[in-house]
Biopython code that builds the backbone (N, CA, C, O; Angstrom):
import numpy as np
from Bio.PDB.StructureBuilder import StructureBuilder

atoms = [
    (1, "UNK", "N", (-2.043, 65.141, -30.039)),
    (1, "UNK", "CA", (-2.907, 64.119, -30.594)),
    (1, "UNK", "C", (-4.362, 64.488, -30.325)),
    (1, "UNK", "O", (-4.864, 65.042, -29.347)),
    (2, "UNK", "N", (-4.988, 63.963, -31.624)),
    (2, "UNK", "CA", (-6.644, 64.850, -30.675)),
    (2, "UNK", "C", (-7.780, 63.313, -30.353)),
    (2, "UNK", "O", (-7.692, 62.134, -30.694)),
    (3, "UNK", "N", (-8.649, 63.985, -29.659)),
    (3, "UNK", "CA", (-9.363, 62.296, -28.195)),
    (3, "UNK", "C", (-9.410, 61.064, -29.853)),
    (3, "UNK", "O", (-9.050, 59.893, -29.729)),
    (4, "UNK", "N", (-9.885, 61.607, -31.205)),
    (4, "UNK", "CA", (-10.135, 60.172, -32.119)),
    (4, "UNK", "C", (-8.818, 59.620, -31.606)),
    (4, "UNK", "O", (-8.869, 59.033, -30.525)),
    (5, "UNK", "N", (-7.720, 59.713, -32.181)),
    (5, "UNK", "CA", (-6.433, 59.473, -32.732)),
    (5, "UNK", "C", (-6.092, 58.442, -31.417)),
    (5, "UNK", "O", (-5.667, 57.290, -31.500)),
    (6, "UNK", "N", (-6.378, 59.137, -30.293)),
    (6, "UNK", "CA", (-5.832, 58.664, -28.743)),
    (6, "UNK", "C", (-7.048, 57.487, -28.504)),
    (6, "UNK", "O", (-6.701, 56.407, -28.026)),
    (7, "UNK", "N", (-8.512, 57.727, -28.856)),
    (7, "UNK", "CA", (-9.454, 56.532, -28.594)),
    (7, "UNK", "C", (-8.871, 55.239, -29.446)),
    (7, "UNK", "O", (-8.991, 54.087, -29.027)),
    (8, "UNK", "N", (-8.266, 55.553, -30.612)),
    (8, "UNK", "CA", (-8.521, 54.341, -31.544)),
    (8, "UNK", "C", (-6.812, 53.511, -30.754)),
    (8, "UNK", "O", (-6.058, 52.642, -31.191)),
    (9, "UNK", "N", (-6.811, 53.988, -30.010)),
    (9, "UNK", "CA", (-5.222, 53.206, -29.319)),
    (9, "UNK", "C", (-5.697, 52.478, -28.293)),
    (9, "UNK", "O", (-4.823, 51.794, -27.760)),
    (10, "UNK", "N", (-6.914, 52.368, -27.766)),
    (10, "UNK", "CA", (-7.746, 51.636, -26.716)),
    (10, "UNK", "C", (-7.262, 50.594, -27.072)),
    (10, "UNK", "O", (-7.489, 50.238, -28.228)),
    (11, "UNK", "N", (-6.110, 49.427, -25.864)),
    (11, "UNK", "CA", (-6.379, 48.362, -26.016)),
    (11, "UNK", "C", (-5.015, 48.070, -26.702)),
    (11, "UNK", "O", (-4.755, 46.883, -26.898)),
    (12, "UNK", "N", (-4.151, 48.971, -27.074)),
    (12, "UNK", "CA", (-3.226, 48.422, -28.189)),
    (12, "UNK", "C", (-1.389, 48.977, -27.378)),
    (12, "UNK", "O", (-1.391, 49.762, -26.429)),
    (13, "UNK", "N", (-0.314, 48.534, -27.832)),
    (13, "UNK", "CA", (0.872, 48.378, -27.220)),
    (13, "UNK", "C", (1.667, 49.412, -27.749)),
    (13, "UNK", "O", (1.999, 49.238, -28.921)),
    (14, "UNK", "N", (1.996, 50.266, -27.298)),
    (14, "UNK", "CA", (2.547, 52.278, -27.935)),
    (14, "UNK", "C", (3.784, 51.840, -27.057)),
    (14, "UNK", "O", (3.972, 50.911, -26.272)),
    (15, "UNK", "N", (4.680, 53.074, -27.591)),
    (15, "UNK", "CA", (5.787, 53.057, -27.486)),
    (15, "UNK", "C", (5.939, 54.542, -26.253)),
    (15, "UNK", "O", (5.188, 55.517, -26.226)),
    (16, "UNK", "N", (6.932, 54.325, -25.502)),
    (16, "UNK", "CA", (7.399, 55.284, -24.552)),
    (16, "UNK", "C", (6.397, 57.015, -25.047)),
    (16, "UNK", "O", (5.505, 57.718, -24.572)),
    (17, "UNK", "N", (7.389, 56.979, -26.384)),
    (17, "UNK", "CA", (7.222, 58.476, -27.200)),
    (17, "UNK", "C", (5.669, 58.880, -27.508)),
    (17, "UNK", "O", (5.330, 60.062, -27.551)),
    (18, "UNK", "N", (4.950, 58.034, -27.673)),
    (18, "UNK", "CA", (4.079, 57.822, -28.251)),
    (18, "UNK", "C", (2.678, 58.188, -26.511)),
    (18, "UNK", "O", (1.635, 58.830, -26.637)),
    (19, "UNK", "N", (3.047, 57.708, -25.490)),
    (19, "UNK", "CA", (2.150, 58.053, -24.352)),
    (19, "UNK", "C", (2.808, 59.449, -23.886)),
    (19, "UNK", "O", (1.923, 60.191, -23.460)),
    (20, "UNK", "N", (4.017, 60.005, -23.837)),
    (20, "UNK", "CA", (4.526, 61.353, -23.744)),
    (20, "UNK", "C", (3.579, 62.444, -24.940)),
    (20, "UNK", "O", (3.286, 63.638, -24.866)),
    (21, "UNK", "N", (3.237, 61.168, -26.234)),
    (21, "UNK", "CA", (2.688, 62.931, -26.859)),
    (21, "UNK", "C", (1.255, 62.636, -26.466)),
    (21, "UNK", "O", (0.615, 63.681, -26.350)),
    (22, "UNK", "N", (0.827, 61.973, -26.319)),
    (22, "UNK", "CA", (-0.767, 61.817, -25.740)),
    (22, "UNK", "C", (-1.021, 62.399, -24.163)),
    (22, "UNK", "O", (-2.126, 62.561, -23.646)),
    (23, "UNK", "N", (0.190, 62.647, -23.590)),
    (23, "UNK", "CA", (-0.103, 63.514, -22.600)),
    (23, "UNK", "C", (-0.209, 64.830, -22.607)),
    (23, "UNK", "O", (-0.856, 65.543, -21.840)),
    (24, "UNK", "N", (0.532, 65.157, -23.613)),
    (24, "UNK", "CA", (0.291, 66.441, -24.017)),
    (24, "UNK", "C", (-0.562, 67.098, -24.750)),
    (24, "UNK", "O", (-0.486, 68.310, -24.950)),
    (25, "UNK", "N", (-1.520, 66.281, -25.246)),
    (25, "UNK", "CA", (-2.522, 66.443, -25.809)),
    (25, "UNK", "C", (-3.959, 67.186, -24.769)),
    (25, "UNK", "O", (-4.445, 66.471, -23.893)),
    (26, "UNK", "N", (-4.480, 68.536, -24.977)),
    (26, "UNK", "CA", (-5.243, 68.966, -24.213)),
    (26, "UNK", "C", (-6.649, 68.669, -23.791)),
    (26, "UNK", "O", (-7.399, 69.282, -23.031)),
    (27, "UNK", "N", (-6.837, 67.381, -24.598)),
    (27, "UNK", "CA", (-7.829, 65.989, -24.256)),
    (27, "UNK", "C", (-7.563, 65.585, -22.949)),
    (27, "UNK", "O", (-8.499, 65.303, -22.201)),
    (28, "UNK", "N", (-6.259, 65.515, -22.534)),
    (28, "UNK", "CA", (-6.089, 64.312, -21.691)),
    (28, "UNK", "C", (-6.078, 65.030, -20.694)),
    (28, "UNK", "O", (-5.306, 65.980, -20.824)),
    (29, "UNK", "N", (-6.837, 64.975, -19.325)),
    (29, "UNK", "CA", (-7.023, 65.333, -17.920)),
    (29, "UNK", "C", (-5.544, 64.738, -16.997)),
    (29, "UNK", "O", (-4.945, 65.351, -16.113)),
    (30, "UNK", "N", (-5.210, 63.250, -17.599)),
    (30, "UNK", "CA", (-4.579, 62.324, -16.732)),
    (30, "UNK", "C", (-3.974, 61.251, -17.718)),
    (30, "UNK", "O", (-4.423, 61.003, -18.837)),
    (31, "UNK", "N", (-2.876, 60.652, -17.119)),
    (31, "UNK", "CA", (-2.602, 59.317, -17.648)),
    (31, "UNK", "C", (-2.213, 58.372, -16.215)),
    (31, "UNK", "O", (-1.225, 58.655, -15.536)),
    (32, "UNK", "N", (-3.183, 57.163, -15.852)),
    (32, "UNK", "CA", (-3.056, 56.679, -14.651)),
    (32, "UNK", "C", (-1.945, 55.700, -14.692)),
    (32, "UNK", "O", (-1.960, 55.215, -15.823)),
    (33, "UNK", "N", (-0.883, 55.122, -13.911)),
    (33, "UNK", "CA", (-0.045, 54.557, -14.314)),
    (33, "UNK", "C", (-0.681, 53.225, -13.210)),
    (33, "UNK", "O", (-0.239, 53.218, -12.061)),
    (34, "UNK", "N", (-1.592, 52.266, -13.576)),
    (34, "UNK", "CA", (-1.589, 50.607, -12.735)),
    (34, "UNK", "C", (-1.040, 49.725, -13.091)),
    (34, "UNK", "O", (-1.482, 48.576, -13.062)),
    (35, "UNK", "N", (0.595, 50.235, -13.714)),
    (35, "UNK", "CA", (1.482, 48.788, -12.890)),
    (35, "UNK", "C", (1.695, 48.178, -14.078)),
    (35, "UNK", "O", (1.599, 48.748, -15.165)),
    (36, "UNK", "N", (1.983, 47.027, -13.912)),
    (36, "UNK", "CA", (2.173, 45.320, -14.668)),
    (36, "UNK", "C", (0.911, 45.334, -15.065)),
    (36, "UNK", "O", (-0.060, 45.762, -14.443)),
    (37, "UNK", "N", (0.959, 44.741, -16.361)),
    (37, "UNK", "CA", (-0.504, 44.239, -16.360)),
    (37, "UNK", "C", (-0.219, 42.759, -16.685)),
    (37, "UNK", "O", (0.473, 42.312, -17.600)),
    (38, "UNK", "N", (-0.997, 42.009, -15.604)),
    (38, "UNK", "CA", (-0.921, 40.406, -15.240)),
    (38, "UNK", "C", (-0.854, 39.618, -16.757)),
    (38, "UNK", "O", (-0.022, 38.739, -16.985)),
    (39, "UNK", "N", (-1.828, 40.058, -17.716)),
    (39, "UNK", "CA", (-2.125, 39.064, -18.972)),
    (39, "UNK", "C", (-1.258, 39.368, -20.322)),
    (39, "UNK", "O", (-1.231, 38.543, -21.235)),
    (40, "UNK", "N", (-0.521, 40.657, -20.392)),
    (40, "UNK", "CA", (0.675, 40.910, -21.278)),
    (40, "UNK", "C", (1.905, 41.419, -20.293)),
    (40, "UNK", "O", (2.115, 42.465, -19.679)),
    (41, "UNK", "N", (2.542, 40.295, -20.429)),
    (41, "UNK", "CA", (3.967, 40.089, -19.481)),
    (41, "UNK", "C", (4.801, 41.184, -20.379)),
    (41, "UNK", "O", (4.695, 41.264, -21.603)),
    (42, "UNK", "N", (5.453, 41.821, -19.756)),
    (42, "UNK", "CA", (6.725, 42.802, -20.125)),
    (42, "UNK", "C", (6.218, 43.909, -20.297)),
    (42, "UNK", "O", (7.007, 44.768, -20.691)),
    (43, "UNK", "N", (4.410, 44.443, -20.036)),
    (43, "UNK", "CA", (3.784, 45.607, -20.692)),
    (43, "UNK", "C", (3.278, 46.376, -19.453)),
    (43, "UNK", "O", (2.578, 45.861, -18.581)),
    (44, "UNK", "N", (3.548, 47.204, -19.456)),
    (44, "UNK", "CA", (2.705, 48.511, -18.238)),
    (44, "UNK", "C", (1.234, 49.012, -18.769)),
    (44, "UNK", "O", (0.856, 49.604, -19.780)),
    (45, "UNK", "N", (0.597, 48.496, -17.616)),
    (45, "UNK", "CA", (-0.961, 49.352, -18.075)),
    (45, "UNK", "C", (-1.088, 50.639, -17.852)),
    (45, "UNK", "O", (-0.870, 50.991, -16.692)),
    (46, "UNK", "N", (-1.401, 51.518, -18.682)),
    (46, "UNK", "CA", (-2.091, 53.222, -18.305)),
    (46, "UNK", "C", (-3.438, 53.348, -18.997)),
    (46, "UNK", "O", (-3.763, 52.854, -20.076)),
    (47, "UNK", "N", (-4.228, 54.169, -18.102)),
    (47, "UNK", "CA", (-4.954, 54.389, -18.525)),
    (47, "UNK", "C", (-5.535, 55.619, -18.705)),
    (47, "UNK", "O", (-6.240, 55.848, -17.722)),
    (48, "UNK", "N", (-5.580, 56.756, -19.706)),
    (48, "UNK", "CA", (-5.576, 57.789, -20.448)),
    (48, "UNK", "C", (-6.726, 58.312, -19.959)),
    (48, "UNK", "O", (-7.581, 57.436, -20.085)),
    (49, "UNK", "N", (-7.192, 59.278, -19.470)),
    (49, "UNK", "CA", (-8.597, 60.004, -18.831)),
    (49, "UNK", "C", (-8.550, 61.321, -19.491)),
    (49, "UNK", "O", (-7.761, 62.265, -19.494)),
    (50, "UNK", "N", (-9.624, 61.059, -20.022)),
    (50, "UNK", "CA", (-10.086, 62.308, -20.318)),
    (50, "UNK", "C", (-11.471, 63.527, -19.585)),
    (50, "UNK", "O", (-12.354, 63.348, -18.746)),
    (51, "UNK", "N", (-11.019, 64.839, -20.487)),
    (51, "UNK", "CA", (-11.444, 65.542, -19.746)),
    (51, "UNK", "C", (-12.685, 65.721, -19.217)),
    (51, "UNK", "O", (-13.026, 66.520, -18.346)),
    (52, "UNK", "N", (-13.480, 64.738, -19.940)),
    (52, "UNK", "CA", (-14.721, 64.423, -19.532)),
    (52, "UNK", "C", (-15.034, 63.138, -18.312)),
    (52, "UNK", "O", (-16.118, 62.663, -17.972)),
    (53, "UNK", "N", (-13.920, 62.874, -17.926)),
    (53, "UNK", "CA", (-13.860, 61.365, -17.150)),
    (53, "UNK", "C", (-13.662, 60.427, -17.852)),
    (53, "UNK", "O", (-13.230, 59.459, -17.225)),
    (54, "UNK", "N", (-13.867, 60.184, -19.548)),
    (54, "UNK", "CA", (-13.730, 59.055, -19.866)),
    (54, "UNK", "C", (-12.431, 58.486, -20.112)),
    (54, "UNK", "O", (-11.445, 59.168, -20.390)),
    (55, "UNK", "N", (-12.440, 56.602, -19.958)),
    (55, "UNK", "CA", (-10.696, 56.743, -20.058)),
    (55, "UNK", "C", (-10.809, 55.136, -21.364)),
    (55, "UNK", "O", (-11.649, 54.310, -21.720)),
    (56, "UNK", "N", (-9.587, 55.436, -21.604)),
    (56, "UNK", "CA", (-9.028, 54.023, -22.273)),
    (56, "UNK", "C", (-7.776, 54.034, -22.315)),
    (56, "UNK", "O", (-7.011, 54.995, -22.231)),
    (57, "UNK", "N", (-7.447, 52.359, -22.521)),
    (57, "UNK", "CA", (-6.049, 51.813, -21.406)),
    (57, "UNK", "C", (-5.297, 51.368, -22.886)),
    (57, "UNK", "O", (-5.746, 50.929, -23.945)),
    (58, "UNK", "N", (-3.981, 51.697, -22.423)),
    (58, "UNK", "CA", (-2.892, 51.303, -23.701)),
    (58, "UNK", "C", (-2.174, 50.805, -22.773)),
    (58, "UNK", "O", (-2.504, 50.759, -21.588)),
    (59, "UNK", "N", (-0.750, 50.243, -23.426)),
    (59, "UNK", "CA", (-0.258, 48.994, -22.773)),
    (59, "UNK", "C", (1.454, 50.147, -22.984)),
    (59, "UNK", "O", (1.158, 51.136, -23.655)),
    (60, "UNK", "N", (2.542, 50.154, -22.687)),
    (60, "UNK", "CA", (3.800, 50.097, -22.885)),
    (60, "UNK", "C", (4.689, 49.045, -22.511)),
    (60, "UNK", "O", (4.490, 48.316, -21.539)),
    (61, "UNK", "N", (5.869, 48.947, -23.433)),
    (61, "UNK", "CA", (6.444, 47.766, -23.143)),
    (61, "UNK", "C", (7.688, 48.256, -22.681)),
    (61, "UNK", "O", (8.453, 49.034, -23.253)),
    (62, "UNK", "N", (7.862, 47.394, -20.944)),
    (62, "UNK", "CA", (8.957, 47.662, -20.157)),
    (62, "UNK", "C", (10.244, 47.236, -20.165)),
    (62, "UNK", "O", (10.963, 47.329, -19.170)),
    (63, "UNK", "N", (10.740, 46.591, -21.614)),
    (63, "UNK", "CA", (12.109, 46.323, -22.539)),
    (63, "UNK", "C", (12.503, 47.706, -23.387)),
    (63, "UNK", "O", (11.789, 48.492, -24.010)),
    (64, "UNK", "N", (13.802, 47.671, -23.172)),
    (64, "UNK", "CA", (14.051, 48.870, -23.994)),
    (64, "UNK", "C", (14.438, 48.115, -25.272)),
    (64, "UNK", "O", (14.616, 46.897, -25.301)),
    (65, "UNK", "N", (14.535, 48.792, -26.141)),
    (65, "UNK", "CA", (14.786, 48.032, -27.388)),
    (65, "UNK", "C", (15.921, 49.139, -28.603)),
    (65, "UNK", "O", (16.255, 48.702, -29.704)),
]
sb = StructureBuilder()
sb.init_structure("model")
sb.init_model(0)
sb.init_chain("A")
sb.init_seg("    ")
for serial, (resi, resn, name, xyz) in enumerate(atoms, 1):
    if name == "N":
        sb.init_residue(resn, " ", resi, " ")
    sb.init_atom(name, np.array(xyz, "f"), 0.0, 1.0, " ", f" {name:<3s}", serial, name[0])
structure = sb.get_structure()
């Protein structure tokens, strides 16, 4: 995935598959894993760092479906 494709996900609820290919993307330095996030129940916060330091946070949802 290249940093547009991965910025414009700032903020929004991706699927398992979907943060696996954004890690692999040679943008990404890191993907931080903080947990629960308190205000969307059932969703894991990460937050995506890039290689410049900058980051933005996508949500996964911890139901399999």
């Amino acid at each position: 995935m290249t940093r547009e494709e991965i910025t414009n996900l700032d903020g929004k609820i991706i699927d398992r598959k979907m943060l696996d290919e954004i890690q692999q993307s040679e943008e990404v330095k890191a993907i931080r894993d903080n947990g629960m996030d308190g205000r969307r129940i059932g969703k894991r916060w990460y937050v995506v760092v890039f290689n410049d330091g900058y980051g933005v946070s996508v949500y996964v949802s911890t139901f399999a479906r």
